[in-house]
BAKEMAR-240373 format. One record per residue (C-alpha): residue number from 1; residue in one letter; x negated, y negated, z. Coordinates in steps of 0.25 Angstrom, whole numbers, m for minus. Example, Ala and Ser with C-alpha at 12.3 -4.5 7.8 and 13.67 -1.06 7.14 Angstrom:
2
+-----+-----+-------+-------+-------+
:   n : res :    xx :    yy :    zz :
+-----+-----+-------+-------+-------+
:   1 :   A :   m49 :    18 :    31 :
:   2 :   S :   m55 :     4 :    29 :
+-----+-----+-------+-------+-------+
END
This chain:
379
+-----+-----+-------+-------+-------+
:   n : res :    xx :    yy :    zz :
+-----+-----+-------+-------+-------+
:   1 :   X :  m484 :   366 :  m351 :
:   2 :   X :  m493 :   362 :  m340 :
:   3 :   X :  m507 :   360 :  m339 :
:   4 :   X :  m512 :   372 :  m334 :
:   5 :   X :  m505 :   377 :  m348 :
:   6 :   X :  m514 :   370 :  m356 :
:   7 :   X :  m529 :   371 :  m361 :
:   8 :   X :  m540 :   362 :  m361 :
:   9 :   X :  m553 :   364 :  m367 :
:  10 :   X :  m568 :   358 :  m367 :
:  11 :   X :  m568 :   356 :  m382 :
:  12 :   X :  m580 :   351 :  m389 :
:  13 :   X :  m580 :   343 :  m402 :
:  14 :   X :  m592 :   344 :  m407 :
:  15 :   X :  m607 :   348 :  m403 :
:  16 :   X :  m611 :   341 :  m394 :
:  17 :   X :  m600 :   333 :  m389 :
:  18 :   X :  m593 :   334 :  m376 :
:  19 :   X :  m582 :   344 :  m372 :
:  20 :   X :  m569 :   337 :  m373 :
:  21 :   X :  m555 :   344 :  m365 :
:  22 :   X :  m545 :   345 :  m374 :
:  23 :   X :  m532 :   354 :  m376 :
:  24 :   X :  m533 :   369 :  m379 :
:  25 :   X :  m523 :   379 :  m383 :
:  26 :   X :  m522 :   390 :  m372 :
:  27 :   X :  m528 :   401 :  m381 :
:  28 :   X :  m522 :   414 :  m384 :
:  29 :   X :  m527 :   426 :  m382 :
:  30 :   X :  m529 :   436 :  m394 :
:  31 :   X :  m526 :   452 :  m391 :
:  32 :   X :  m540 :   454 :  m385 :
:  33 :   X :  m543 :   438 :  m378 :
:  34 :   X :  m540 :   433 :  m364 :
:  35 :   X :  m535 :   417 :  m361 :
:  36 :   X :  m543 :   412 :  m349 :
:  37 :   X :  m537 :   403 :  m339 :
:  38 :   X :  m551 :   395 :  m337 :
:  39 :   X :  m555 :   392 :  m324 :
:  40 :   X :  m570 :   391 :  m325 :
:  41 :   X :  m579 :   389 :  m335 :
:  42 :   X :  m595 :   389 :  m334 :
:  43 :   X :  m604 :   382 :  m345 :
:  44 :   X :  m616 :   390 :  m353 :
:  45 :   X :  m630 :   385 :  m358 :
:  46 :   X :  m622 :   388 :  m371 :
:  47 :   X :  m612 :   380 :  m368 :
:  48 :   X :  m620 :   366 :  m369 :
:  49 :   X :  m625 :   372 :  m379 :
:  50 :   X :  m613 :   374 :  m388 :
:  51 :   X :  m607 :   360 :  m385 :
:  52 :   X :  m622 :   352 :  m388 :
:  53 :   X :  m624 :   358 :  m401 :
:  54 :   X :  m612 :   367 :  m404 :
:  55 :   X :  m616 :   379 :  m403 :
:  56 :   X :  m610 :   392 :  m409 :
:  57 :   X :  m595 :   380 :  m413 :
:  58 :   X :  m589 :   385 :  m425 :
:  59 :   X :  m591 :   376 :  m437 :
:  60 :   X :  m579 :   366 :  m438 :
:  61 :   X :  m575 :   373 :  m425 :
:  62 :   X :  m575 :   358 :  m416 :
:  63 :   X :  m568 :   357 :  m406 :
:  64 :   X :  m572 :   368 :  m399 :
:  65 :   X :  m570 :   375 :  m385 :
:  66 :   X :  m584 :   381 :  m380 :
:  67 :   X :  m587 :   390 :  m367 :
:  68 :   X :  m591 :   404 :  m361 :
:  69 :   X :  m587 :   406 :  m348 :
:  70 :   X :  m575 :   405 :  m342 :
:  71 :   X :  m567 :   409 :  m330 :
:  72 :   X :  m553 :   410 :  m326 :
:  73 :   X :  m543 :   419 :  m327 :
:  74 :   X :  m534 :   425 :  m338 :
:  75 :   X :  m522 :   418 :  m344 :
:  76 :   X :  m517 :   426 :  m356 :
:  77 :   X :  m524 :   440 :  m363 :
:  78 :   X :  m523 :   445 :  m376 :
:  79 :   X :  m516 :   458 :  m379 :
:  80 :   X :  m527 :   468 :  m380 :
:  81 :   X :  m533 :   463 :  m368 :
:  82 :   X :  m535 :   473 :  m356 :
:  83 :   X :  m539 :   474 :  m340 :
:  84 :   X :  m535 :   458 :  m340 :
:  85 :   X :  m524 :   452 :  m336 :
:  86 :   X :  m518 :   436 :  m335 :
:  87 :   X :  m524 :   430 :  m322 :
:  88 :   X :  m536 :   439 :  m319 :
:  89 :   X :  m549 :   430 :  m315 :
:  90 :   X :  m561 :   433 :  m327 :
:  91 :   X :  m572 :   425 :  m332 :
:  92 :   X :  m573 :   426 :  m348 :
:  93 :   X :  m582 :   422 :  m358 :
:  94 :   X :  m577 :   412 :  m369 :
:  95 :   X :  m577 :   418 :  m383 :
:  96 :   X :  m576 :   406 :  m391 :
:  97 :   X :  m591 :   408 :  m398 :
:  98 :   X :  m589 :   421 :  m404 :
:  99 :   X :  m573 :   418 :  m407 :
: 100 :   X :  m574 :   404 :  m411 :
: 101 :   X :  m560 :   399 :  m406 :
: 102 :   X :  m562 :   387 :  m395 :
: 103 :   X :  m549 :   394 :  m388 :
: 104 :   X :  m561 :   404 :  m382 :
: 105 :   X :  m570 :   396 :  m376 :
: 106 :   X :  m570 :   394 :  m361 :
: 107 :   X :  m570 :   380 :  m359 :
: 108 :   X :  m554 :   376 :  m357 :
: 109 :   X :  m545 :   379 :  m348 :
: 110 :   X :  m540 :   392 :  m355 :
: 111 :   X :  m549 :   401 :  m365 :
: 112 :   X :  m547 :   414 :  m372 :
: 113 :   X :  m559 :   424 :  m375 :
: 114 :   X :  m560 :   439 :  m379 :
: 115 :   X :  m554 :   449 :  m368 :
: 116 :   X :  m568 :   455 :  m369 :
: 117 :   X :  m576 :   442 :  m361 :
: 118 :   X :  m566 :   443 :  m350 :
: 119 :   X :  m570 :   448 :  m336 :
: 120 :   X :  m562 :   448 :  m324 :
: 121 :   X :  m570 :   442 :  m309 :
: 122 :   X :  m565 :   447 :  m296 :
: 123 :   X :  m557 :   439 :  m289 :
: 124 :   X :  m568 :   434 :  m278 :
: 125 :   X :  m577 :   428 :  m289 :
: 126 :   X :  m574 :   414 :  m293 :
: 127 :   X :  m571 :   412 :  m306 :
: 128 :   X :  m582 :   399 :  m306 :
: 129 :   X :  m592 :   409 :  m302 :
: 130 :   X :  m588 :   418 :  m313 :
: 131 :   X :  m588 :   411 :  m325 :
: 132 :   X :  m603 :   409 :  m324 :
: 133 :   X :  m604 :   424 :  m329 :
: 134 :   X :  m598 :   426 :  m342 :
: 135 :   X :  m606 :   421 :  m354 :
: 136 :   X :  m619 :   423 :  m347 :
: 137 :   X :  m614 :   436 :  m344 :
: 138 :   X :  m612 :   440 :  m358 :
: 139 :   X :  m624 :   435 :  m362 :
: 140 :   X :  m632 :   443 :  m353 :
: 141 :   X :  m626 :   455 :  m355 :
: 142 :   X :  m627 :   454 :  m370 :
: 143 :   X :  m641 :   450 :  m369 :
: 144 :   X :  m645 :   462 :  m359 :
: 145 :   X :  m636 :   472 :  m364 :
: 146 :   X :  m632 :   472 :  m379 :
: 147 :   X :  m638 :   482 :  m388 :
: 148 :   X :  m642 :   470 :  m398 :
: 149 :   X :  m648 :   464 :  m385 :
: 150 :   X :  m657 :   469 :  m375 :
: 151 :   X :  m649 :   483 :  m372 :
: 152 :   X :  m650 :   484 :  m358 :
: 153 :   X :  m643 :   493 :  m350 :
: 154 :   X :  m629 :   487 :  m345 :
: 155 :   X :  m626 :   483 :  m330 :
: 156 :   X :  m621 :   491 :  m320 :
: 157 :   X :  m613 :   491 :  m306 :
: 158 :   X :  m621 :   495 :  m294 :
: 159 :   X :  m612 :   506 :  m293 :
: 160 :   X :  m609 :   511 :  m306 :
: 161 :   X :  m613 :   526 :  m307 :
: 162 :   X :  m623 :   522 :  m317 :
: 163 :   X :  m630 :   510 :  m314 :
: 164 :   X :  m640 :   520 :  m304 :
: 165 :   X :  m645 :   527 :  m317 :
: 166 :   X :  m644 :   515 :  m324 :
: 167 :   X :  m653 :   507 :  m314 :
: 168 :   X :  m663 :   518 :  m313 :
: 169 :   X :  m665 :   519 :  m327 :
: 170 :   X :  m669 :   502 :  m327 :
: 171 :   X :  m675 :   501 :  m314 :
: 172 :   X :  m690 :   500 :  m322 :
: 173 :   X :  m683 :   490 :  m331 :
: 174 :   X :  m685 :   476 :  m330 :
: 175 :   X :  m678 :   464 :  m338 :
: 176 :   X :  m685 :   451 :  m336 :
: 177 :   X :  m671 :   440 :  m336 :
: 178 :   X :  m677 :   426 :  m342 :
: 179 :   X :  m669 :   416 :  m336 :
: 180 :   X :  m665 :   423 :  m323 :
: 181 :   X :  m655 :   411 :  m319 :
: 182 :   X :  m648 :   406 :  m332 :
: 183 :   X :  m635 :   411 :  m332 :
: 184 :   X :  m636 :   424 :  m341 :
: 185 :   X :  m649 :   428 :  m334 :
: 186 :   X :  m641 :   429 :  m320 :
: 187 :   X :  m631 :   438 :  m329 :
: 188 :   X :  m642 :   446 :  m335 :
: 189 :   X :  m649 :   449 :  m320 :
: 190 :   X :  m637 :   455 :  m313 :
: 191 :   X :  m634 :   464 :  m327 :
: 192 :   X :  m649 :   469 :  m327 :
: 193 :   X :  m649 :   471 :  m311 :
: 194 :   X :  m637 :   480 :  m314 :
: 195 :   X :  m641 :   485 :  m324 :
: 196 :   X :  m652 :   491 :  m316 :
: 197 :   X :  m663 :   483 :  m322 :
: 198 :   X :  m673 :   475 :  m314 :
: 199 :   X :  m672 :   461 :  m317 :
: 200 :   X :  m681 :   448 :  m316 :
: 201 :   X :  m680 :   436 :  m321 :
: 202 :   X :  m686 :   420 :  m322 :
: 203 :   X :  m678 :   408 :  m316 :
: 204 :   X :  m681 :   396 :  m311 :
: 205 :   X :  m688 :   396 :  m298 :
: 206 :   X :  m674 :   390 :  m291 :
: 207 :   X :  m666 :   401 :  m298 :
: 208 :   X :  m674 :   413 :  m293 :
: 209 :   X :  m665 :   418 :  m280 :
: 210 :   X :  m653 :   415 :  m290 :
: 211 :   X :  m660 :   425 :  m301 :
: 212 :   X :  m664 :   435 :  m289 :
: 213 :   X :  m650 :   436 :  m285 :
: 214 :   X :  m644 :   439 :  m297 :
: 215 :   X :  m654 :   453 :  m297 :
: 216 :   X :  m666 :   447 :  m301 :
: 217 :   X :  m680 :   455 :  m295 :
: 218 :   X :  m689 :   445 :  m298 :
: 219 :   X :  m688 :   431 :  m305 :
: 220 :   X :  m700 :   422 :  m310 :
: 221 :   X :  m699 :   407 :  m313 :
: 222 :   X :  m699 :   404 :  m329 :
: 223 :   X :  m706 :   390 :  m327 :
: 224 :   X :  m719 :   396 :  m322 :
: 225 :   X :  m728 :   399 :  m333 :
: 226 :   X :  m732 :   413 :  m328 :
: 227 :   X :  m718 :   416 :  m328 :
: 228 :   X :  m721 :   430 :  m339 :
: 229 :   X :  m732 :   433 :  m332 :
: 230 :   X :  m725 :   433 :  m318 :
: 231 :   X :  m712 :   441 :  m324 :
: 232 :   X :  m720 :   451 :  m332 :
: 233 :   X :  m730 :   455 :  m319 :
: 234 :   X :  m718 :   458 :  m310 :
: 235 :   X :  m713 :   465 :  m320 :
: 236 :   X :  m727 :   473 :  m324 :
: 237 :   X :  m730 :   475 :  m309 :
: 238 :   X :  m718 :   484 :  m307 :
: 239 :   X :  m720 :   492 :  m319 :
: 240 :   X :  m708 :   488 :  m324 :
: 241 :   X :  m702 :   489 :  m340 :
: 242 :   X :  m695 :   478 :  m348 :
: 243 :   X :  m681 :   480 :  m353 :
: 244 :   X :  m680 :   466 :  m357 :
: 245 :   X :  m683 :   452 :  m356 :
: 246 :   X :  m668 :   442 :  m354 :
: 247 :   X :  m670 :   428 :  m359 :
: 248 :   X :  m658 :   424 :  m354 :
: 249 :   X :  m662 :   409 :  m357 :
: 250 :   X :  m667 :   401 :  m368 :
: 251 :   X :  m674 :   389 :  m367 :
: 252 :   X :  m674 :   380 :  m378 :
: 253 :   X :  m691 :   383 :  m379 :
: 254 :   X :  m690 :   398 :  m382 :
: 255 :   X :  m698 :   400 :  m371 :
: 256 :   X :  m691 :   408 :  m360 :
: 257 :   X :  m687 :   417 :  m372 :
: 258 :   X :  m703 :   418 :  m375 :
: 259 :   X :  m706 :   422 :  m363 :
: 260 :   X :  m695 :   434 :  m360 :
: 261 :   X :  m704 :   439 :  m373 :
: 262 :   X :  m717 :   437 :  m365 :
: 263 :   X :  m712 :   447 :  m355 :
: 264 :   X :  m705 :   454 :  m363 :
: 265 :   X :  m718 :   457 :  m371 :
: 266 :   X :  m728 :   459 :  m360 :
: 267 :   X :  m719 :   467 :  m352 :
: 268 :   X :  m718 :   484 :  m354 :
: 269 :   X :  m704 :   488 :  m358 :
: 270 :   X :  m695 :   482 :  m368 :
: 271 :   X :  m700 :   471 :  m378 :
: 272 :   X :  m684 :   464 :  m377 :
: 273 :   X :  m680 :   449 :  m375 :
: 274 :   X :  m666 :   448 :  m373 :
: 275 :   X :  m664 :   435 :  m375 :
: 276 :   X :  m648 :   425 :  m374 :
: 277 :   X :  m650 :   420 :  m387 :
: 278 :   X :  m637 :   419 :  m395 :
: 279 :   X :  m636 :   431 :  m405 :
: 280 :   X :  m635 :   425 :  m419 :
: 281 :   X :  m637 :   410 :  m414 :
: 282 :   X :  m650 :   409 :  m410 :
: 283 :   X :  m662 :   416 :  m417 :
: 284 :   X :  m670 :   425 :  m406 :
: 285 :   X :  m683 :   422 :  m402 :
: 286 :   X :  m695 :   430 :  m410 :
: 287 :   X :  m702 :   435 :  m398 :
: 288 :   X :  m713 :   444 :  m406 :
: 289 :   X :  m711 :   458 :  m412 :
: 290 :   X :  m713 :   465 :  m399 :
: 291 :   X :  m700 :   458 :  m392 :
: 292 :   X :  m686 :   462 :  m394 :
: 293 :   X :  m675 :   450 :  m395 :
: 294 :   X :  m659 :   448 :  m394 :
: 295 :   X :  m650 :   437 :  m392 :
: 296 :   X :  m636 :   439 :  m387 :
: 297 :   X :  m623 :   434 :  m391 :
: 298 :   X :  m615 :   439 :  m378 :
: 299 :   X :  m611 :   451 :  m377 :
: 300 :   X :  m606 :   458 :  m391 :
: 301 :   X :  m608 :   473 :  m388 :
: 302 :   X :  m593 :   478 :  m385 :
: 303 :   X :  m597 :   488 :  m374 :
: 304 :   X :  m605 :   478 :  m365 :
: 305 :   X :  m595 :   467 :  m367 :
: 306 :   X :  m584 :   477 :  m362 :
: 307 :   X :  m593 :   483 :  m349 :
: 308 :   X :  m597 :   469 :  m345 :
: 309 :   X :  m585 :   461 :  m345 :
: 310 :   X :  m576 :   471 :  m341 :
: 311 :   X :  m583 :   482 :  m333 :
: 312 :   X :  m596 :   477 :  m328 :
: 313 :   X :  m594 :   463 :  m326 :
: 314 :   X :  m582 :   462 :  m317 :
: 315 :   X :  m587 :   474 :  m308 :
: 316 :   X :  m599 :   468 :  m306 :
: 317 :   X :  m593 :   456 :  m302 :
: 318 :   X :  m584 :   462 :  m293 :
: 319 :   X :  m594 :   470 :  m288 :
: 320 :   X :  m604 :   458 :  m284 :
: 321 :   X :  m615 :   464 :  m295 :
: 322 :   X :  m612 :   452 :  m304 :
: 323 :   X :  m615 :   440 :  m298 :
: 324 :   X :  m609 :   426 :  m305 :
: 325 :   X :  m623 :   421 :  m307 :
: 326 :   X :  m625 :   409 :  m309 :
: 327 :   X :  m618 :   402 :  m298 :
: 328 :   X :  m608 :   391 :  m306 :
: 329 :   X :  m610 :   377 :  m302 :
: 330 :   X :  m597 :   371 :  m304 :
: 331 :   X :  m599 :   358 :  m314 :
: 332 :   X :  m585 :   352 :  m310 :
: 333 :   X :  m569 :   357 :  m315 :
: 334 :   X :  m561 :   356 :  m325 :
: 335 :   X :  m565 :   356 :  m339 :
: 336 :   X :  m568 :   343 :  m338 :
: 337 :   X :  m581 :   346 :  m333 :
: 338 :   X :  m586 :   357 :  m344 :
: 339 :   X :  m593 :   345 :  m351 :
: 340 :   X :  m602 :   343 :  m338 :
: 341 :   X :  m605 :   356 :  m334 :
: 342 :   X :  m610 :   358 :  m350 :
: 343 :   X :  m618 :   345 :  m349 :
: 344 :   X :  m627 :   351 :  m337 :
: 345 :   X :  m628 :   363 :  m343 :
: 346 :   X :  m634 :   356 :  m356 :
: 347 :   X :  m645 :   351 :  m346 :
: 348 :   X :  m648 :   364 :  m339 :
: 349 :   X :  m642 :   374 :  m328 :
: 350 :   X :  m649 :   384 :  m319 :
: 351 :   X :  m645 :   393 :  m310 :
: 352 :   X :  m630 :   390 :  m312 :
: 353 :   X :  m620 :   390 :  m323 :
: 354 :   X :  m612 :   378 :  m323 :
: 355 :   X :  m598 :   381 :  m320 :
: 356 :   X :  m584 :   371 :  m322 :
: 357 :   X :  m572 :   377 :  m313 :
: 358 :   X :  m558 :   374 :  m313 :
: 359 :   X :  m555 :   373 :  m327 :
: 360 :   X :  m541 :   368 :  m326 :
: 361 :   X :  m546 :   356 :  m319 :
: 362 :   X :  m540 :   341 :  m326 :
: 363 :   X :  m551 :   333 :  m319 :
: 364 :   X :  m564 :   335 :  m318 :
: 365 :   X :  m569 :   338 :  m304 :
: 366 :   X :  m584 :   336 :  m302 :
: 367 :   X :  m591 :   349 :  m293 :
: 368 :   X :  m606 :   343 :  m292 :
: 369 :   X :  m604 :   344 :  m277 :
: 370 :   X :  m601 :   359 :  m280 :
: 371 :   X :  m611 :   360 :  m291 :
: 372 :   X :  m624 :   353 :  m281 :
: 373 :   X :  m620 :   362 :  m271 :
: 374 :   X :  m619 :   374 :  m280 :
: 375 :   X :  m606 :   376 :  m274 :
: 376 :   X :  m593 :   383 :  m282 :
: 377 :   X :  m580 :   381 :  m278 :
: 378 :   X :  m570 :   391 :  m274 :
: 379 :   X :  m561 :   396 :  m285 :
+-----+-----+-------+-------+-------+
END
């Protein structure tokens, strides 16, 4: 057996220790599961998370594998599985919370998940540009669009027979995103804009032409302290109705979610704070009797799961309407590197989504001339 037959994987001992590489079995795919030949994988605020405290790990379930996004291409499927087949290019989102098996999380060289987190990527979209999109985009979508979230009308193609209705039916409605550049706001901006909603949202100051060119129309910087005042007059001044308010970041204070009730409160239309909160995890925040709240937990609802992955997702893509927002910044290769790329994202990240390439990589190969330049090598 060669190398390139083997796994390895970032495994974790315990909360708060390091990831150690280690051998994996390759998994094997159950009838409706796919194997993924990992080539990228990018790290998730959750991520830190999850390894500092240990987060959402089994009891007694140390060692343990971690890891959302991934992207490669597919090694083996399971019987039932359809419109896949081995060696297309896809990005997929690592099960392992909800399955509690360590062979389904996406940080080794091979991974299994459901079929159902699987999309396929055209063939000119990098695969380290890709993986950036998978858990944030599940989580927007959840958070946007589930019934037991904040209901909103799906997304659309620019040219799909209905999106015309569809955008002249929301073109009064405004949703106000909380945290325009995090990773699951620049998700949530480019569904809202096709969904046909007008969109504005707070960033940093330095983040503003990053939100604007994911579809925002105006964007307001969070740190001032007439922040409300400013999002809510633009709002008033173009008589225009709330559908919602997106925290799509919590801060450790409560006080970004606090606010998005502010607006939410003053502003006509619906009283609804959607907020990224995980559903049955962490206890929502009581915003007043007049203010509607969710958490998510992904996506769950069959039907969205099933018309963003597989229908809307890749179209949009293939289409340009989906943009791979944020731009990774490469921490280094090989696997080798995951314990750096999640020790920077435990001290903060704006604007990008730390990203580590070349999976199958034995040495580690540091990119911080890539990373200062913002530059992503060619793959």
């Amino acid at each position: 057996m060669t190398s390139e037959e083997t796994n390895q994987a970032c495994w974790l001992d315990g909360a708060g220790q390091p990831f150690t590489i280690r051998g994996a079995a390759i998994p094997t795919a159950a009838d409706n599961e796919v194997v993924i030949r990992t080539h990228a994988v990018a790290m998730n605020p959750v991520d830190a998370i999850r390894q500092k405290i240990g987060m959402a790990i089994p009891e007694g379930g140390y060692p343990w594998v971690i890891g959302a996004d991934g992207a490669g291409v597919v090694h083996a499927l399971g019987s039932h599985v359809k419109g896949l087949q081995v060696g297309d290019r896809v990005i997929a989102m690592g099960d392992e919370f909800g399955t509690h098996q360590p062979s389904h999380g996406s940080f080794q060289r091979y991974f299994c998940t459901s079929a159902r987190y699987i999309g396929k990527i055209p063939n000119d979209i990098k695969l380290a540009d890709a993986v950036v999109l998978p858990l944030c985009l599940s989580t927007a979508a959840g958070a946007l669009f589930e019934k037991e979230g904040m209901g909103l009308s799906w997304p659309r193609l620019s040219d799909a027979d209905a999106h015309g209705k569809q955008k002249d039916l929301h073109n009064r409605d405004v949703v106000v995103v909380w945290g325009g550049s995090s990773v699951v706001g620049l998700c949530a901006i480019q569904m809202l804009v096709l969904a046909g909603y007008c969109v504005i949202a707070t960033a940093s100051k330095h983040n503003h032409d990053l939100v604007r060119g994911a579809g925002a129309q105006a964007v307001f910087d969070y740190k001032e302290d007439g922040c409300v005042e400013e999002v809510c007059n633009w709002v008033e001044e173009r008589h225009l109705s709330c559908a919602g308010v997106l925290a799509s970041v919590i801060d450790q204070t409560g006080r970004s979610v606090e606010q998005c009730g502010q607006v939410a409160k003053r502003l006509q239309g619906r009283k609804f704070v959607g907020t990224t909160l995980a559903r049955g995890l962490m206890p929502l925040p009581d915003l007043g009797e007049e203010i509607k709240t969710s958490a998510c937990l992904g996506i769950v609802q069959d039907d969205l799961l099933e018309y963003i992955w597989k229908e809307w997702m890749p179209q949009a893509l293939e289409k340009g309407e989906l943009k791979c927002l944020p731009r990774p910044e490469i921490v280094g290769r090989g696997l080798v590197s995951v314990n750096e790329a999640c020790e920077i994202m435990g001290k903060g990240v704006s604007g990008s989504k730390l990203v580590v390439t070349d999976i199958r990589a034995t040495k580690a190969i540091e990119c911080s001339t890539a990373r200062a330049a913002n530059v992503v090598p060619r793959l």
